[in-house]
C-alpha positions in Angstrom: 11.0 5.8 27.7 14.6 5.2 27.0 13.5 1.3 25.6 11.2 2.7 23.7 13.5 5.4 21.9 15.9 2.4 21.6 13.2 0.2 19.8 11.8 2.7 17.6 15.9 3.4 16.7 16.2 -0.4 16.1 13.2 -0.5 13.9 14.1 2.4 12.2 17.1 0.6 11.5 15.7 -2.4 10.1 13.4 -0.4 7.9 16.2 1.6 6.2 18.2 -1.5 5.8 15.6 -4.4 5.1 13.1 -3.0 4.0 11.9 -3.0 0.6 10.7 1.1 -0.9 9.5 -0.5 -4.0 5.6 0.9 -3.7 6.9 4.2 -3.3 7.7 5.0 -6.6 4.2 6.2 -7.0 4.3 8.6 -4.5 5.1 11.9 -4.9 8.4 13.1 -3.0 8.8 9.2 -2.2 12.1 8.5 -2.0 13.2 5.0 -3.3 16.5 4.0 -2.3 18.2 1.8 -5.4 21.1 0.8 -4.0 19.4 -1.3 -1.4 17.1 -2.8 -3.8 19.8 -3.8 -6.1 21.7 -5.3 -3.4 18.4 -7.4 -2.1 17.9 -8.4 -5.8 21.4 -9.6 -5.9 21.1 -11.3 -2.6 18.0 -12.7 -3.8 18.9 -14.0 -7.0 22.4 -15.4 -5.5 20.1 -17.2 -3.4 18.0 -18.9 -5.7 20.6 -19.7 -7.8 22.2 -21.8 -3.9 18.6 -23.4 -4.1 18.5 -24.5 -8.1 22.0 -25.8 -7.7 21.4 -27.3 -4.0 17.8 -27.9 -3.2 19.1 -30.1 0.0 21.3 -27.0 1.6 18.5 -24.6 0.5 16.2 -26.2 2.9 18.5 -27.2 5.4 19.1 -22.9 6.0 15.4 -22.4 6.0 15.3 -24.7 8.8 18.1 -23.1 10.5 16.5 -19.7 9.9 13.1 -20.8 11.0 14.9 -22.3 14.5 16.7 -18.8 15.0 12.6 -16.9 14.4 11.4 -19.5 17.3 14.6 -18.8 19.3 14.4 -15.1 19.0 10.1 -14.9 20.0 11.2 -17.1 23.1 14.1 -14.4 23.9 13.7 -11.6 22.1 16.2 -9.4 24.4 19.0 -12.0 23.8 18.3 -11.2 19.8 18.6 -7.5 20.2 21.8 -7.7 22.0 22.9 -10.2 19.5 22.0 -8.2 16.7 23.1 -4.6 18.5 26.5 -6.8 19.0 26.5 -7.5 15.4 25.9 -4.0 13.9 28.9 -2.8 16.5 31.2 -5.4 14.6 30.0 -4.0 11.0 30.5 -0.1 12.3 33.9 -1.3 13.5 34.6 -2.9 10.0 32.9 0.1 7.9 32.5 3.0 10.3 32.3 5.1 7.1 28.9 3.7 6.1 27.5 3.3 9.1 27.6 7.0 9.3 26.4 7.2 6.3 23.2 4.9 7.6 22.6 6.7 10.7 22.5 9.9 9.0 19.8 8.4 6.4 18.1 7.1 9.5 17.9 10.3 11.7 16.5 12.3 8.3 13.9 9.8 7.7 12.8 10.5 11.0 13.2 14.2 10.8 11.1 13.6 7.9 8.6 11.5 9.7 8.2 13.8 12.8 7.5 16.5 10.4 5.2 14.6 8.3 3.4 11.3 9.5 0.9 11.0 7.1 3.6 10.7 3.9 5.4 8.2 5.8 2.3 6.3 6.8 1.7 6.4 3.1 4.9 5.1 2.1 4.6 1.9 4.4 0.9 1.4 3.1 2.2 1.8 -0.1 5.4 -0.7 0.2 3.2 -3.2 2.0 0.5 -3.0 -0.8 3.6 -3.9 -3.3 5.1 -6.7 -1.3 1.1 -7.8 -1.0 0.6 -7.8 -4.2 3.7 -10.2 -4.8 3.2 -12.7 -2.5 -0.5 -12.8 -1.5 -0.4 -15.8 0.6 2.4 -14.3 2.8 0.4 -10.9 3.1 -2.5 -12.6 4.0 -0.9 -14.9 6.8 0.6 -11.3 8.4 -2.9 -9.8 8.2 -4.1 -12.9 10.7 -1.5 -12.3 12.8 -1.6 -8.6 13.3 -5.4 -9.6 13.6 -5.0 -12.0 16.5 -2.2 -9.8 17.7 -4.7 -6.9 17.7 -7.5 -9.0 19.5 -4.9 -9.8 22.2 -4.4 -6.1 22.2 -8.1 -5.8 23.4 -8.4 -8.3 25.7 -5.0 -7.5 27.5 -3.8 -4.2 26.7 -0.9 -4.4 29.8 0.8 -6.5 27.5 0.6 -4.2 24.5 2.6 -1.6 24.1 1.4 1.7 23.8 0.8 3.3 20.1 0.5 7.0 18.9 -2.7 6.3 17.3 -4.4 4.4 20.7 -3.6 7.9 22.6 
């Protein structure tokens, strides 16, 4: 139980920081958080600029990246600690906003507890947006939640349990 409340925290987490609330503009009481946006757009754009200026480099880290993805499905706990050790190192640098970031977290999940549907929306909602920019990528993620689903049915030991298979 105490895993699991430590996932969902993590992935809570990853949401408020990565995530992007672009599709929830449309929804009513949808909050979307501009400060992150603009800070992934200006990450983004740095980036491409790298990749125009350095095409070499540019693929050289998405190599690097895609070896860390590999790495981290073969040993997914040594990523979380990694990452956990990480996030301790930023708090220590900037304890002030990662207050500020657990507070955000533990009231969108206030909010959540109190209403799934509207969050459910929301991630429909964002996932329809980044869908609707990148196609090819949406459609690769719906085979592999499909296959990850199907291995779901044929094996659900190795599945963990979800509030909507209750």
């Amino acid at each position: 139980m105490k895993s699991r409340l430590l996932s969902l925290v993590l992935a809570l987490t990853c949401c408020a920081v990565y995530a992007a609330p672009v599709g929830a503009q449309g929804l009513p009481g949808a909050t979307v958080h501009s400060e992150g946006k603009a800070e992934r757009d200006a990450m983004k754009s740095r980036m491409q600029e790298r990749c125009k200026e350095n095409p070499q480099q540019c693929e050289e880290m998405k190599a690097k990246m895609k070896a860390r993805r590999e790495q981290c499905k073969a040993d997914p706990q040594k990523c979380r600690e990694e990452m956990k050790a990480q996030r301790e190192e930023r708090c220590k640098a900037n304890p002030q906003r990662c207050e500020e970031m657990k507070a955000k977290m533990k009231a969108r999940h206030e909010r959540c507890q109190a209403d799934p549907q509207k969050c459910n929306d929301e991630r429909k909602a964002r996932f329809d947006e980044r869908c609707k920019q990148n196609p090819q990528r949406c459609e690769e993620m719906k085979a592999r939640m499909k296959a990850r689903e199907e291995q779901c049915k044929a094996d659900p030991a190795n599945c963990p349990p979800r509030s909507d298979r209750k």
